[in-house]
Predicted model as a PDB file, atoms N, CA, C, CB and O in Angstrom, pLDDT in the B-factor column:
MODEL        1                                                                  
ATOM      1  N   UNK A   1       0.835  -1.169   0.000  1.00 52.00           N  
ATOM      2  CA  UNK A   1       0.000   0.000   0.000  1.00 52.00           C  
ATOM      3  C   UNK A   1       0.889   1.244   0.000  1.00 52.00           C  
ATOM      4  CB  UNK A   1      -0.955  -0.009   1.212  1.00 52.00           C  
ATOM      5  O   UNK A   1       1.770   1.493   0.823  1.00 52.00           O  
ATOM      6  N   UNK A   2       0.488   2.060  -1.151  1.00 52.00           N  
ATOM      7  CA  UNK A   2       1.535   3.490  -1.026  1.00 52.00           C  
ATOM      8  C   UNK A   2       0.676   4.077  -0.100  1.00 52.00           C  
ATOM      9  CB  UNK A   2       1.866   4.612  -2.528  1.00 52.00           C  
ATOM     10  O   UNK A   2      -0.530   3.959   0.117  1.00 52.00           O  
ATOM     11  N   UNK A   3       1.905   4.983   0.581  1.00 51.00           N  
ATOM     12  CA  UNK A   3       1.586   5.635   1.835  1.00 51.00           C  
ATOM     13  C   UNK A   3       1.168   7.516   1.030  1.00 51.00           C  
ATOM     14  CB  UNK A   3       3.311   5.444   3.174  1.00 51.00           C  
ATOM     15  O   UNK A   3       1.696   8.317   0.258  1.00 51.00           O  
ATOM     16  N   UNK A   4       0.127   7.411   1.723  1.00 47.00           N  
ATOM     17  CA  UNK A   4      -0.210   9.043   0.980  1.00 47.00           C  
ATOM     18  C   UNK A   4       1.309  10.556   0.966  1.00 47.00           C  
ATOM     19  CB  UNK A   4      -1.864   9.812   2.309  1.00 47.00           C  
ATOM     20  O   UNK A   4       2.280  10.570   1.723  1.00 47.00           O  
ATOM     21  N   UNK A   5       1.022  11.480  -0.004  1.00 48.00           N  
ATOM     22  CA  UNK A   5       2.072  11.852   0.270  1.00 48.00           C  
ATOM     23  C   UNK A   5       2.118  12.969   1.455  1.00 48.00           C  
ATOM     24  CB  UNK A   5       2.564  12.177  -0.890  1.00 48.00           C  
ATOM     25  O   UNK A   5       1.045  13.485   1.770  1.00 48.00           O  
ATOM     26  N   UNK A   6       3.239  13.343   2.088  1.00 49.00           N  
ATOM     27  CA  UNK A   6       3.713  14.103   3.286  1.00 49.00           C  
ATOM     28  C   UNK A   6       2.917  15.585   2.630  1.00 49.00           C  
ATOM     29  CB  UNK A   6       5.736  14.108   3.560  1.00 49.00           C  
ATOM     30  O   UNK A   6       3.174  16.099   1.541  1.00 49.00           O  
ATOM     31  N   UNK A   7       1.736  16.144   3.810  1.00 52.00           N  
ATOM     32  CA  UNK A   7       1.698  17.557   3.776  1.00 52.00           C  
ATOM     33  C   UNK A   7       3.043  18.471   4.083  1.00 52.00           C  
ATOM     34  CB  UNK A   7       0.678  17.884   4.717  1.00 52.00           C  
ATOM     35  O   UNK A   7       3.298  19.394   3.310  1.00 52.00           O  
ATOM     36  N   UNK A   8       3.421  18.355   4.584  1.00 53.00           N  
ATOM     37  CA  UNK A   8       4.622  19.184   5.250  1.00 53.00           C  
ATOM     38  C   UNK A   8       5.985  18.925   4.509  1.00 53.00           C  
ATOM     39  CB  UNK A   8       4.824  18.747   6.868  1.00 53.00           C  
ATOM     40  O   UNK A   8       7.040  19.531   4.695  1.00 53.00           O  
ATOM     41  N   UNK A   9       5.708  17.758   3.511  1.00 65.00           N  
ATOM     42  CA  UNK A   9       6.903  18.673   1.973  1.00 65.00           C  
ATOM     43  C   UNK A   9       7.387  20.164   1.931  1.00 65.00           C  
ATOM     44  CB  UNK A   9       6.004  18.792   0.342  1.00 65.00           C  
ATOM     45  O   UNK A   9       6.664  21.135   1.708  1.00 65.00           O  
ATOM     46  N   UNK A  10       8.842  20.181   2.205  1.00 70.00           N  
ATOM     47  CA  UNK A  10       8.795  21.671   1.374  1.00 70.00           C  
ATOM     48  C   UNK A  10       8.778  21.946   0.099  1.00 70.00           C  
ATOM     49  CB  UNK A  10       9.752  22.396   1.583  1.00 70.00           C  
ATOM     50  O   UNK A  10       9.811  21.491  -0.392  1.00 70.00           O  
ATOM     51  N   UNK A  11       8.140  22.451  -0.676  1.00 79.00           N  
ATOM     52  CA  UNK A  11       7.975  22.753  -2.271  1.00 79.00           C  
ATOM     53  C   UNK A  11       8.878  24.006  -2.511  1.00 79.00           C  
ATOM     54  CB  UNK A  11       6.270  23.110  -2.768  1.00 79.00           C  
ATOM     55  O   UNK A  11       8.264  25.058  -2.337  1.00 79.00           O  
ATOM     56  N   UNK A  12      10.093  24.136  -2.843  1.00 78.00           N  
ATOM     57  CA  UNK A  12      10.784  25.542  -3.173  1.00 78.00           C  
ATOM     58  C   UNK A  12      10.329  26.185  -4.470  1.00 78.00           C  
ATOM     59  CB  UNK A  12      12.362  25.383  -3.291  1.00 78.00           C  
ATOM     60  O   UNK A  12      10.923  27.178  -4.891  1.00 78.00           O  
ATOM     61  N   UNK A  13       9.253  25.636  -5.150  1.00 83.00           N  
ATOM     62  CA  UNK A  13       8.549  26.229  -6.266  1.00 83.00           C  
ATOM     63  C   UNK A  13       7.539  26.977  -6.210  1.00 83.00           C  
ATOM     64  CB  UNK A  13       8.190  25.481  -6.973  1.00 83.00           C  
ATOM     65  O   UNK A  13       7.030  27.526  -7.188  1.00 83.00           O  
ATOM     66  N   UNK A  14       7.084  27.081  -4.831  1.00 85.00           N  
ATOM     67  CA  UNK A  14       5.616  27.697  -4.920  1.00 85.00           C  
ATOM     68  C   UNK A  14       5.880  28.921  -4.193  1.00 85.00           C  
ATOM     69  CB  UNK A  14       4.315  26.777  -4.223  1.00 85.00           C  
ATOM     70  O   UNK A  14       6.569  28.946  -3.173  1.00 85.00           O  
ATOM     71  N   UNK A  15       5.206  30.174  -4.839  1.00 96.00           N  
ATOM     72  CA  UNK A  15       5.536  31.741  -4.482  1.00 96.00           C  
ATOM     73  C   UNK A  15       4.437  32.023  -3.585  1.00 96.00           C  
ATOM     74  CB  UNK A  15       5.557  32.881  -5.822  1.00 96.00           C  
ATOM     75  O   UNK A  15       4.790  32.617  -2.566  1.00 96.00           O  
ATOM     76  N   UNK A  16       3.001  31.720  -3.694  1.00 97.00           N  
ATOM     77  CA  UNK A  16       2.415  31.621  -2.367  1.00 97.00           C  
ATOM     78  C   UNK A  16       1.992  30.540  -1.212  1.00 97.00           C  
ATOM     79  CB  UNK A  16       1.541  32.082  -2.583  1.00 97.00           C  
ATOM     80  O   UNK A  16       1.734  29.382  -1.538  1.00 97.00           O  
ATOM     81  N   UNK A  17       1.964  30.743  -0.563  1.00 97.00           N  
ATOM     82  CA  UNK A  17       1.371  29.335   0.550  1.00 97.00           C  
ATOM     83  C   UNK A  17       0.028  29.793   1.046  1.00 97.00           C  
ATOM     84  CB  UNK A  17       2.464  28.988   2.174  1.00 97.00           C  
ATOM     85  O   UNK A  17      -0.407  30.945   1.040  1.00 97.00           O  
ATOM     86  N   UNK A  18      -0.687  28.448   1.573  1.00 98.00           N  
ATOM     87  CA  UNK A  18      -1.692  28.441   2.161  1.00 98.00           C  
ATOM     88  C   UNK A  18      -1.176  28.739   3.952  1.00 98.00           C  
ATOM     89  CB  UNK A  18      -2.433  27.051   1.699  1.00 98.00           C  
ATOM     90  O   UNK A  18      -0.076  28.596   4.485  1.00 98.00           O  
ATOM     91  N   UNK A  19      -2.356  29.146   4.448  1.00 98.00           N  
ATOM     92  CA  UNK A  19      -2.082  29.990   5.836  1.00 98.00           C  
ATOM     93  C   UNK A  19      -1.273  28.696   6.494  1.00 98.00           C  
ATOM     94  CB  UNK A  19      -3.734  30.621   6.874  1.00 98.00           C  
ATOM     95  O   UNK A  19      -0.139  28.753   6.971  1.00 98.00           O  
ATOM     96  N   UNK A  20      -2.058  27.598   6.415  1.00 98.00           N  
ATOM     97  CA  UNK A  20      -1.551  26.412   6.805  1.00 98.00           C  
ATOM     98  C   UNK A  20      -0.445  25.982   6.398  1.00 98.00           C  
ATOM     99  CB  UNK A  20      -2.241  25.599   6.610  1.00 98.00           C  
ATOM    100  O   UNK A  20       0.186  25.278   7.187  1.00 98.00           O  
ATOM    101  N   UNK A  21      -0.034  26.179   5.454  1.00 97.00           N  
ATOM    102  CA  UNK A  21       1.556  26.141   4.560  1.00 97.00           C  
ATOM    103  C   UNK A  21       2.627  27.002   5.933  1.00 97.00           C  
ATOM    104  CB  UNK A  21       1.463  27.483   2.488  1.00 97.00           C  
ATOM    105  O   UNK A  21       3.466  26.691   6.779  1.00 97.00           O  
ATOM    106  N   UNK A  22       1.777  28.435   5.337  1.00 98.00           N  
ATOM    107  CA  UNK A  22       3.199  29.132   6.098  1.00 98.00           C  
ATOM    108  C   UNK A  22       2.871  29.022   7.871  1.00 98.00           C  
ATOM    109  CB  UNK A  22       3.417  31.201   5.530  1.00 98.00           C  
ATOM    110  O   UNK A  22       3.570  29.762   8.563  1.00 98.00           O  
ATOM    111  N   UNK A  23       2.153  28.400   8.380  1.00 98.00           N  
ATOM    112  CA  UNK A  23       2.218  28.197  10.133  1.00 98.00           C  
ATOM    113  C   UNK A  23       2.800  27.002   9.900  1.00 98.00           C  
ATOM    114  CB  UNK A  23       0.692  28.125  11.230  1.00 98.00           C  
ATOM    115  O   UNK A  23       3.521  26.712  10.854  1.00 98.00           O  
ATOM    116  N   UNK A  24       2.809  25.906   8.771  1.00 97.00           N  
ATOM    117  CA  UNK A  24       3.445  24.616   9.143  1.00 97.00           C  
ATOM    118  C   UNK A  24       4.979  25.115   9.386  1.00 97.00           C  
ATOM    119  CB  UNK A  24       3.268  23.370   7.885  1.00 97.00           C  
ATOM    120  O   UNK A  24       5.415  24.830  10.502  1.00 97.00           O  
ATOM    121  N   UNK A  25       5.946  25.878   8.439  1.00 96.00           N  
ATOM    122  CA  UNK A  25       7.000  26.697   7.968  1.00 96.00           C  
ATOM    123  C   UNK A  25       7.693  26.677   9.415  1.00 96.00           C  
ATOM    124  CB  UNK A  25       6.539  28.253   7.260  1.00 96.00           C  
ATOM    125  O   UNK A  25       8.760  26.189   9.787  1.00 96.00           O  
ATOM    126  N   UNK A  26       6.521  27.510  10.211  1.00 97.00           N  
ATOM    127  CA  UNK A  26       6.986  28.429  10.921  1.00 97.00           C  
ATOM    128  C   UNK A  26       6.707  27.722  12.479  1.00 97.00           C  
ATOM    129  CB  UNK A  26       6.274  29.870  10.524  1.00 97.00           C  
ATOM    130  O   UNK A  26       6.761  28.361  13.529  1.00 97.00           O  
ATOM    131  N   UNK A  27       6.350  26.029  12.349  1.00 97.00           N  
ATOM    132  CA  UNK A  27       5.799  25.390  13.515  1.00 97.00           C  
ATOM    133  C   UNK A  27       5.316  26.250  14.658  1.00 97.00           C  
ATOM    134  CB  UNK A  27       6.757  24.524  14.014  1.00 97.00           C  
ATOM    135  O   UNK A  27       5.744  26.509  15.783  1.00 97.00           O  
ATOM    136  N   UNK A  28       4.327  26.571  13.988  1.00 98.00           N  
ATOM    137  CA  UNK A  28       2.822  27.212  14.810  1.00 98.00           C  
ATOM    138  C   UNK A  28       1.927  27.230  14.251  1.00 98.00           C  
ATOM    139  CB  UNK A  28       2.669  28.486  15.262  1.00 98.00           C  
ATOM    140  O   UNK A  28       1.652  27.609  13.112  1.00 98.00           O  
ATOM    141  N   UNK A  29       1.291  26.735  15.169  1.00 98.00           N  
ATOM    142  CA  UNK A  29      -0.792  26.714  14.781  1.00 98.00           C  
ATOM    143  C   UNK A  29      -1.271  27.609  13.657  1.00 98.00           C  
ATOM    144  CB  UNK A  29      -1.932  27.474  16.261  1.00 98.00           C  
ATOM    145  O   UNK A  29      -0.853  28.742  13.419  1.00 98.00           O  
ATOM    146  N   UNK A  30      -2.104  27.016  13.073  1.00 98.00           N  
ATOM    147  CA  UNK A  30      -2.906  27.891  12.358  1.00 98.00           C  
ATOM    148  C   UNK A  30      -3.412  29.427  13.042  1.00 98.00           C  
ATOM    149  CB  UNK A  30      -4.076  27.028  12.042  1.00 98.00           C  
ATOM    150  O   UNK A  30      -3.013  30.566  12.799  1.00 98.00           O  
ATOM    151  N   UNK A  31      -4.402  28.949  13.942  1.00 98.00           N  
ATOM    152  CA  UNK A  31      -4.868  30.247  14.860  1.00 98.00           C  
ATOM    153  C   UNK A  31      -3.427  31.457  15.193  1.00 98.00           C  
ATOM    154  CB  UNK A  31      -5.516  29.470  16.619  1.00 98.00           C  
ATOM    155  O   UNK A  31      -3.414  32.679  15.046  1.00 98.00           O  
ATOM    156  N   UNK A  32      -2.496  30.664  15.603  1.00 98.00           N  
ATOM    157  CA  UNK A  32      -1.311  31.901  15.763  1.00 98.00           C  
ATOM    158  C   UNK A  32      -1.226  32.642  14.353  1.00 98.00           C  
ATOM    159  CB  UNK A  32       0.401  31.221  16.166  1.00 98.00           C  
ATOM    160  O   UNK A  32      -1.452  33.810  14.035  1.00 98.00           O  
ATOM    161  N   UNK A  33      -0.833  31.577  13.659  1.00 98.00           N  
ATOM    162  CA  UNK A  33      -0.562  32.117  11.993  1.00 98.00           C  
ATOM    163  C   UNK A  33      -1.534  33.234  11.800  1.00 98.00           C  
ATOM    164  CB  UNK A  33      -0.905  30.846  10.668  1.00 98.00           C  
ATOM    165  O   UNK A  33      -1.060  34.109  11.076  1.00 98.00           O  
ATOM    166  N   UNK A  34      -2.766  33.483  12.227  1.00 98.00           N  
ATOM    167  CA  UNK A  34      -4.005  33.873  11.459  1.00 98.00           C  
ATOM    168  C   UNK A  34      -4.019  35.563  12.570  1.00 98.00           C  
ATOM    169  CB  UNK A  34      -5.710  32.371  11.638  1.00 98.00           C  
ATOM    170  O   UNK A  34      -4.496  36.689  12.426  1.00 98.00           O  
ATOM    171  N   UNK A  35      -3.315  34.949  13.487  1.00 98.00           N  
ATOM    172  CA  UNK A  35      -2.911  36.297  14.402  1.00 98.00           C  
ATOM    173  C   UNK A  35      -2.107  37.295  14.084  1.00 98.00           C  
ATOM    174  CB  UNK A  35      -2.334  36.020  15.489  1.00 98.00           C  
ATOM    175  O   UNK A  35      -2.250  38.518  14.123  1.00 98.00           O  
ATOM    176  N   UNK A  36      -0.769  36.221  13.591  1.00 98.00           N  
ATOM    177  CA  UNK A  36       0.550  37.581  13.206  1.00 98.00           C  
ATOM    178  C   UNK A  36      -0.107  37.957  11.862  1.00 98.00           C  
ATOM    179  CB  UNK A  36       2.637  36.970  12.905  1.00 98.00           C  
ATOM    180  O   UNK A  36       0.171  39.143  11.687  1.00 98.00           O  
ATOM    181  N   UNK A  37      -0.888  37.478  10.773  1.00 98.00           N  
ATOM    182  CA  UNK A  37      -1.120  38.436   9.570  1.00 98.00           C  
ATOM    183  C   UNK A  37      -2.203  39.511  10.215  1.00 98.00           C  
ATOM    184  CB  UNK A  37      -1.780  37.553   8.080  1.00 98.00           C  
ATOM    185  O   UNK A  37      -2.140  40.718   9.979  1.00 98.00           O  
ATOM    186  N   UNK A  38      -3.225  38.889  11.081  1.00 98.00           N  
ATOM    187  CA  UNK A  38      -4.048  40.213  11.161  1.00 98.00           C  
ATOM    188  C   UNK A  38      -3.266  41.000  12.349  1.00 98.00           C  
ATOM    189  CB  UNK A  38      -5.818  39.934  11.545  1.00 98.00           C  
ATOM    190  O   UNK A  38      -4.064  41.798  12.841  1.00 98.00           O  
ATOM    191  N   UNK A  39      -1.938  41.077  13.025  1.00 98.00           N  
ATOM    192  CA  UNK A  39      -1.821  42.096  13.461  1.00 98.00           C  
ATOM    193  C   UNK A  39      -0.038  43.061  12.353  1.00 98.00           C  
ATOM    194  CB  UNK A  39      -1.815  41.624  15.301  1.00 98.00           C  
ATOM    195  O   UNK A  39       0.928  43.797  12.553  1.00 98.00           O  
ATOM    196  N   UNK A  40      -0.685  42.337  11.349  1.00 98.00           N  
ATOM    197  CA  UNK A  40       0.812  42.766  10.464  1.00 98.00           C  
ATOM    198  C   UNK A  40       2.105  42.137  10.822  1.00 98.00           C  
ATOM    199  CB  UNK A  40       1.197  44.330  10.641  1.00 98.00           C  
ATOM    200  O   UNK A  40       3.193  42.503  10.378  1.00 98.00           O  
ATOM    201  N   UNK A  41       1.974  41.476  11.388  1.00 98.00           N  
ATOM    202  CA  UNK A  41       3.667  40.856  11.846  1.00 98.00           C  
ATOM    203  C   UNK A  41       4.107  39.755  10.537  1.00 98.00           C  
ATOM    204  CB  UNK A  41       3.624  39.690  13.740  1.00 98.00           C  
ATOM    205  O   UNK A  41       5.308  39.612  10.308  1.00 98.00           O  
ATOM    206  N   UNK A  42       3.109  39.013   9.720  1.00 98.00           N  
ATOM    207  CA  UNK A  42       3.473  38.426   8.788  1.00 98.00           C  
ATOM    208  C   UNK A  42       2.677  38.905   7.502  1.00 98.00           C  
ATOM    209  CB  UNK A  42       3.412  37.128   9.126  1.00 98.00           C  
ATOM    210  O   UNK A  42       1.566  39.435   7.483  1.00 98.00           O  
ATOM    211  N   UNK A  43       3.445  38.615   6.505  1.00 98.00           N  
ATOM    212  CA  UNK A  43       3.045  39.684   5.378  1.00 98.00           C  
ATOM    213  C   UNK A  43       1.848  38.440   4.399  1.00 98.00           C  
ATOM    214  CB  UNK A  43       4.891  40.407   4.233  1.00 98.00           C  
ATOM    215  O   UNK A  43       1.974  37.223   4.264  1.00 98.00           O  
ATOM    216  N   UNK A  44       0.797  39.337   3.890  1.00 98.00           N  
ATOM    217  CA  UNK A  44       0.059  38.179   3.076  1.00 98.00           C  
ATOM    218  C   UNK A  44      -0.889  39.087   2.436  1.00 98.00           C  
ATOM    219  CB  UNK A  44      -0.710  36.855   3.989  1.00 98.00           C  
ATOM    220  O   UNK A  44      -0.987  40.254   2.814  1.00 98.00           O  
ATOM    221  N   UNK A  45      -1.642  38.571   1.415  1.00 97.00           N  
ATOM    222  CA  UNK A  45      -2.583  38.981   0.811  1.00 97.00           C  
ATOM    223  C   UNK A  45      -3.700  38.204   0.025  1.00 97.00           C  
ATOM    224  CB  UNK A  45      -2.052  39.671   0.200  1.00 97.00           C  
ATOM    225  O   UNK A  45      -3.667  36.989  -0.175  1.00 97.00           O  
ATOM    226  N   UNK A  46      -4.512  38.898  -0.318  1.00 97.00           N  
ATOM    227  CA  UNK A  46      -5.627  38.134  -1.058  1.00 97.00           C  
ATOM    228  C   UNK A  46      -5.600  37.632  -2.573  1.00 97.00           C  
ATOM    229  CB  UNK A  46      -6.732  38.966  -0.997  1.00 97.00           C  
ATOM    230  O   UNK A  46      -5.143  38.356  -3.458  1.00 97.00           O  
ATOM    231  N   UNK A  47      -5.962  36.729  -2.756  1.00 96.00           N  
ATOM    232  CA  UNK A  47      -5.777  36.449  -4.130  1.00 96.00           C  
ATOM    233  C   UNK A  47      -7.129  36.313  -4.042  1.00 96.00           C  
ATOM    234  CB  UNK A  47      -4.817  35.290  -4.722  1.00 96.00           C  
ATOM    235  O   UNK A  47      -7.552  35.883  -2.969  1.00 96.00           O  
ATOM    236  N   UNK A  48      -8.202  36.663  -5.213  1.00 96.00           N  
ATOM    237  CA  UNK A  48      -9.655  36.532  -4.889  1.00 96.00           C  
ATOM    238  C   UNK A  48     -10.026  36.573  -3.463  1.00 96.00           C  
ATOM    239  CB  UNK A  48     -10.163  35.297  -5.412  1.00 96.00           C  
ATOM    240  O   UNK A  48      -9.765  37.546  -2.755  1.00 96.00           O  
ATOM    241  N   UNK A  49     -10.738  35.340  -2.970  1.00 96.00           N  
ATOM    242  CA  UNK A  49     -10.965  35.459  -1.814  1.00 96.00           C  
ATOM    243  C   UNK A  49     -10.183  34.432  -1.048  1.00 96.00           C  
ATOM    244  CB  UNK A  49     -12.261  35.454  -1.653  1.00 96.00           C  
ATOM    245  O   UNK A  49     -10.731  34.246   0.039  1.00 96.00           O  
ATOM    246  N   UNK A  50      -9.351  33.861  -1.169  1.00 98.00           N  
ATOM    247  CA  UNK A  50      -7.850  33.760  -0.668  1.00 98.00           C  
ATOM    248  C   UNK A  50      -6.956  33.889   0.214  1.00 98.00           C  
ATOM    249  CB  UNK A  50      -7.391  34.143  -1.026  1.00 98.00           C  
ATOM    250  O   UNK A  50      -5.874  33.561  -0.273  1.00 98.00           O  
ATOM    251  N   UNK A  51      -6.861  34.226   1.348  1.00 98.00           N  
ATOM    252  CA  UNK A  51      -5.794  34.411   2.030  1.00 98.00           C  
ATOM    253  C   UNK A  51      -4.458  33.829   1.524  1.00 98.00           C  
ATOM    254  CB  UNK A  51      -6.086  33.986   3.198  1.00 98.00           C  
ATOM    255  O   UNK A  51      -4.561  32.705   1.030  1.00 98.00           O  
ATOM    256  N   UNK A  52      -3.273  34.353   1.549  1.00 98.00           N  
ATOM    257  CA  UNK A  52      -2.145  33.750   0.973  1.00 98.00           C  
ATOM    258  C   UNK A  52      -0.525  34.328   1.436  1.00 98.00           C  
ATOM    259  CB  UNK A  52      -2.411  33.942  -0.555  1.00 98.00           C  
ATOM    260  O   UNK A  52      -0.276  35.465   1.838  1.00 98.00           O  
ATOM    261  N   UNK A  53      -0.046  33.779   1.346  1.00 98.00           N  
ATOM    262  CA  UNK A  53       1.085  34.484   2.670  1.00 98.00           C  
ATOM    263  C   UNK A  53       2.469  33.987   1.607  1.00 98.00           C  
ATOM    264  CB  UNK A  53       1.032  33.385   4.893  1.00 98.00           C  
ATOM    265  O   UNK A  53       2.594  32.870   1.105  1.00 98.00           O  
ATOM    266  N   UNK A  54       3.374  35.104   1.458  1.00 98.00           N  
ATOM    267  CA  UNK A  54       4.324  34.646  -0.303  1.00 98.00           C  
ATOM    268  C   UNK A  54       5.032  33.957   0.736  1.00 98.00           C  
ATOM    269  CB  UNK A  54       5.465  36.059  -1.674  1.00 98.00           C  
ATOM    270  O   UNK A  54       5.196  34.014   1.954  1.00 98.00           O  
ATOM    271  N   UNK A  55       5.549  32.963  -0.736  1.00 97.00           N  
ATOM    272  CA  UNK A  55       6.453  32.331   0.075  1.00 97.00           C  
ATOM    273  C   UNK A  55       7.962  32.414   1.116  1.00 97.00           C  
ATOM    274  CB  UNK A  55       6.573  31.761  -0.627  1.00 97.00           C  
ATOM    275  O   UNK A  55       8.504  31.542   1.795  1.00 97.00           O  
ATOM    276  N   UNK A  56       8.336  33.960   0.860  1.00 97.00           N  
ATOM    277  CA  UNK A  56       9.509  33.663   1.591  1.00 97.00           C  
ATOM    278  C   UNK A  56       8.986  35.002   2.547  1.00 97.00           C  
ATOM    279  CB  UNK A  56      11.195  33.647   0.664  1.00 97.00           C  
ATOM    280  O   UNK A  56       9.828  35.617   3.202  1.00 97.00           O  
ATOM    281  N   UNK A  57       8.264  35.203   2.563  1.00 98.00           N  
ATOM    282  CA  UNK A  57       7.661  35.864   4.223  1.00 98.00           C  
ATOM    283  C   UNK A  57       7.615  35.085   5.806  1.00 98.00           C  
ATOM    284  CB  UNK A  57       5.980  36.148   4.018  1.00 98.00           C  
ATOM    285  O   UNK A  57       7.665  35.789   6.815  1.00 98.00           O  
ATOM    286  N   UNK A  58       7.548  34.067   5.873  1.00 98.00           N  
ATOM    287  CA  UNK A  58       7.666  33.195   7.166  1.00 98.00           C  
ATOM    288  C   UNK A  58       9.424  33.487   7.611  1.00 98.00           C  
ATOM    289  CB  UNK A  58       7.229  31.248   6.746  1.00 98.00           C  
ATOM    290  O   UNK A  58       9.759  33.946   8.703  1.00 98.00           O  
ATOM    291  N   UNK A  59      10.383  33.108   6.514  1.00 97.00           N  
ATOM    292  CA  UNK A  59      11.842  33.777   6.949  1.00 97.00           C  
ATOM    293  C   UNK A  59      11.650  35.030   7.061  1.00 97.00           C  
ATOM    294  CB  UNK A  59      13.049  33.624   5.996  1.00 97.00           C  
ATOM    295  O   UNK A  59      12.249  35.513   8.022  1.00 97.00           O  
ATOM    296  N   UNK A  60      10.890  35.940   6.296  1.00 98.00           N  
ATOM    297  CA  UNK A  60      11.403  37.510   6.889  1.00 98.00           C  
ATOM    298  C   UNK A  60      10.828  37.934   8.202  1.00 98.00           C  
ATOM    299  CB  UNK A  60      10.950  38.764   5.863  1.00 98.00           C  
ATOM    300  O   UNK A  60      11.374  38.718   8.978  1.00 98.00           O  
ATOM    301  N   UNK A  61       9.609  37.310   8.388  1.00 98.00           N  
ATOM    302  CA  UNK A  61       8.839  37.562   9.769  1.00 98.00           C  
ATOM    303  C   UNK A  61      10.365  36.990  10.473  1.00 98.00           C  
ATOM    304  CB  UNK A  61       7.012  36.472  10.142  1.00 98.00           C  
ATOM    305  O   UNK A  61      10.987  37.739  11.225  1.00 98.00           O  
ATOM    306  N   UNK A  62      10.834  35.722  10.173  1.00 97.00           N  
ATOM    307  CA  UNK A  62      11.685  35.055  11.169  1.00 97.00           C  
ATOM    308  C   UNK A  62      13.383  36.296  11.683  1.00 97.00           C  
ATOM    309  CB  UNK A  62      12.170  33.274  10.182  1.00 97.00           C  
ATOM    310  O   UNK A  62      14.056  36.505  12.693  1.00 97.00           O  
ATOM    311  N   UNK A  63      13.353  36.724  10.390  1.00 97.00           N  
ATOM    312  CA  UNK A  63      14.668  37.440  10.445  1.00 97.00           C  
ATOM    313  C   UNK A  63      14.607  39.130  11.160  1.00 97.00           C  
ATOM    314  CB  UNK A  63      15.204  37.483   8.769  1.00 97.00           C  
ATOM    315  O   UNK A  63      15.410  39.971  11.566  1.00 97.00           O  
ATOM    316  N   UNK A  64      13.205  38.981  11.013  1.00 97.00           N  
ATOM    317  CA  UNK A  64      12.837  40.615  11.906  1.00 97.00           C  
ATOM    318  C   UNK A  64      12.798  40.057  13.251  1.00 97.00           C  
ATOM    319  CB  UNK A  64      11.078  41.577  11.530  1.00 97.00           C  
ATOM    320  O   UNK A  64      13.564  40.681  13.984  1.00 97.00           O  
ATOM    321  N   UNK A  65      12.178  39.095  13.853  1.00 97.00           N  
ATOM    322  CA  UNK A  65      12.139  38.979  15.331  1.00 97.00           C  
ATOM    323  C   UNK A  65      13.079  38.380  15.751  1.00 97.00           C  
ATOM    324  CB  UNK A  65      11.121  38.417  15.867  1.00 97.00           C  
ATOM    325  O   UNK A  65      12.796  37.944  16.867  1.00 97.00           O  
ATOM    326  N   UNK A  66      14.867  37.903  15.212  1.00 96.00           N  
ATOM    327  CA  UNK A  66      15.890  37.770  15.136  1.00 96.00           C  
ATOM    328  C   UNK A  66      16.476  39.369  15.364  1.00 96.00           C  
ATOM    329  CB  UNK A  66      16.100  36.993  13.971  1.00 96.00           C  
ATOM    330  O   UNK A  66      16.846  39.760  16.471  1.00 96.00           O  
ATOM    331  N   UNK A  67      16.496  40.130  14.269  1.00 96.00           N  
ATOM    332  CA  UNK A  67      16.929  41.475  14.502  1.00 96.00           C  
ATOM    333  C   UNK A  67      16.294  42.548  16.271  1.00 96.00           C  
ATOM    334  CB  UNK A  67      16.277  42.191  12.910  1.00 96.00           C  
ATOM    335  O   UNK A  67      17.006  43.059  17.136  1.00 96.00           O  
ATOM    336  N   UNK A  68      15.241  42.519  16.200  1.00 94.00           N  
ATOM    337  CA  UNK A  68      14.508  42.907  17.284  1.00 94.00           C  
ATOM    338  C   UNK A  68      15.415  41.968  18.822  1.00 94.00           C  
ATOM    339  CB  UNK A  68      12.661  42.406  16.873  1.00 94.00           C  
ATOM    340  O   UNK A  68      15.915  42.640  19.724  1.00 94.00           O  
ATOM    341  N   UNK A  69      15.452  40.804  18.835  1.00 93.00           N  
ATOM    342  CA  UNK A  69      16.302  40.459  19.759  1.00 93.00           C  
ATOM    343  C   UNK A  69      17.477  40.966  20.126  1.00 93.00           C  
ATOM    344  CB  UNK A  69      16.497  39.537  19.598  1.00 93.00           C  
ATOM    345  O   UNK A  69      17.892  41.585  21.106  1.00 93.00           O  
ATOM    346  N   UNK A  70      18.023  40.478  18.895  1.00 94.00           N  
ATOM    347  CA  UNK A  70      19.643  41.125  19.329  1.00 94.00           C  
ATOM    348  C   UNK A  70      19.996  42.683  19.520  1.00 94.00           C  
ATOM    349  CB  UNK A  70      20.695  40.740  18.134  1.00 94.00           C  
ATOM    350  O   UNK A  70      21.064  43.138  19.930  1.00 94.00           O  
ATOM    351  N   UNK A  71      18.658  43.510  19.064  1.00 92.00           N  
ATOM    352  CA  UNK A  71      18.945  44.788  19.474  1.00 92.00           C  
ATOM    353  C   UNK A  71      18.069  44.980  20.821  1.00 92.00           C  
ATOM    354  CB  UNK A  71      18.624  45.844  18.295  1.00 92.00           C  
ATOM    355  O   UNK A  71      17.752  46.124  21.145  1.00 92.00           O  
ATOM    356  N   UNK A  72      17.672  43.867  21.615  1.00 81.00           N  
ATOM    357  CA  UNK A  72      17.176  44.526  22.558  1.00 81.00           C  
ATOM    358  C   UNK A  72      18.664  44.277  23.955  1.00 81.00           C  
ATOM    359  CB  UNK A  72      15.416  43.814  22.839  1.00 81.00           C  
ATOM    360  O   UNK A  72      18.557  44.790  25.068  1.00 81.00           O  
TER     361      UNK A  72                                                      
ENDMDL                                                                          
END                                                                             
């Protein structure tokens, strides 16, 4: 029996992710995920009706609250 394939593949081809994409990324919950875009901390937008978060926004969220540390 083939075993279904792994959600949590990284795909380096795909320019947007699903919310669930980029909280898997970023090992945190959906609900967190759905927090830092609505308070701006992670960057995303609508495609139709869409939510969609590009793909290399989960590292820049990551590399700003990296920077913010070391300058505190």
């Amino acid at each position: 029996m083939d075993a279904a394939p792994s959600t949590a593949t990284y795909d380096p081809t795909l320019v947007l992710l699903k919310v669930e994409e980029a909280a898997r990324r970023l090992q945190i919950g959906r609900t967190t995920c759905f927090a830092l875009i609505r308070n701006g901390e992670l960057e995303s937008l609508l495609v139709g009706g869409l939510r969609r978060v590009p793909a290399d926004a989960p590292a820049a969220y990551l590399a700003r609250r990296r920077a913010e540390r070391q300058a505190a």
